[in-house]
N, C-alpha and C positions, 0 to 999 in steps of 0.2 A: 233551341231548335225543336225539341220534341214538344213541347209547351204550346209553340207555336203549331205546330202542325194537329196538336188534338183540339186546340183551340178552334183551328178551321172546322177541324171535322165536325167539334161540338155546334158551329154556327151555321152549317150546312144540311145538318141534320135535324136543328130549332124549325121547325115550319110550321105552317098554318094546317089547318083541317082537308083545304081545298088541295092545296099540293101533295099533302099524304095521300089522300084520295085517288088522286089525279095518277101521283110516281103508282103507287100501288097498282091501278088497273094498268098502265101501261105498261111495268115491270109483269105483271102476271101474261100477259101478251106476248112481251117476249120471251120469256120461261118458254113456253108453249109454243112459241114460233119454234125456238133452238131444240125442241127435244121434237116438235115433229122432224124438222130438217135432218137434224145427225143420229136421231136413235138413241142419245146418249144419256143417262142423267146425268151421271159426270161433269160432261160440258154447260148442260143447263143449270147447274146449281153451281158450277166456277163463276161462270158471264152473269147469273142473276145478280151479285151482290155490286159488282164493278159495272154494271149498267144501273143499276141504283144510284151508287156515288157518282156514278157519270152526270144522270141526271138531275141531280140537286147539287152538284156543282155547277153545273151550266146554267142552271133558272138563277144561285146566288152568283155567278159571274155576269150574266146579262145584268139581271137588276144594282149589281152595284154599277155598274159601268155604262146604264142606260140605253143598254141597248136594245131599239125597239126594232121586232119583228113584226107585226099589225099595226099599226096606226093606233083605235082606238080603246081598244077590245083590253083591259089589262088580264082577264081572264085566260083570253086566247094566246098571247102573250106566254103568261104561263106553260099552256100545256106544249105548244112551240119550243119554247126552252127546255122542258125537261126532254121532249122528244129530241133535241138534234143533241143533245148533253148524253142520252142512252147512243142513239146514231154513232156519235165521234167512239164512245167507249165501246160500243161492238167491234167498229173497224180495230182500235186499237188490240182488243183479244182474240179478234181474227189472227192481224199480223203476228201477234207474238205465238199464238200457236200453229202458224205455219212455221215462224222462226223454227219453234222447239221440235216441233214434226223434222223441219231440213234436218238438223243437227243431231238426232237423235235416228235419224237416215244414214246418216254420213257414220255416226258413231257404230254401227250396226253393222255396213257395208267395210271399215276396217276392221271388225273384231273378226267377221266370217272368214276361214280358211278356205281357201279352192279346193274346188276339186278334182277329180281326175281328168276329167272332161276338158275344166279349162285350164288346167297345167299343160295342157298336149294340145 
């Protein structure tokens, strides 16, 4: 299982010139998008790596499985897939850090003791 799984990663990661290029400016995009948006570097340097893999799974999931988003453009193709491969893994880091935001709310709101005000 683990063989198998650094196997993907190592085949995911094999690219061309043009895809490096490509993930690379649009990874630095969204770096940038997320640390305007939240303030955070924290957050921008968690989401940059798992929008990277996001992305070059999704251009090697289309291409083995043919799936074309342009017609004829294999180029455009490309930058397509990496872009909705970063998309799906943004939403996904979104969710889990709301998840972990609720929970760590919840976890917060039982530890806190009342107080006088709302005992009475």
């Amino acid at each position: 299982m683990i063989h198998e799984i650094s196997d993907y990663l190592f085949q995911i990661i094999d690219v061309s010139t043009f895809v490096a290029a490509i993930s690379l400016c649009l990874i630095a995009f969204a770096y940038w998008l997320v640390r305007v948006m939240t303030d955070s570097i924290l957050l921008s340097v968690t989401y940059t790596p798992i929008m990277l893999l996001g992305g070059l799974a999704a251009n090697d999931f289309f291409n083995k499985h043919f799936i074309v988003v342009i017609q004829q453009d294999s180029d455009s193709n490309t930058v397509l897939n990496i872009a909705v491969g970063m998309l799906i893994a943004l939403v996904v880091m979104l969710i889990l850090t709301r998840v972990v935001y609720a929970v760590s709310e919840a976890k917060a709101r039982a530890r806190r003791t009342p107080t006088a005000a709302e005992l009475n």
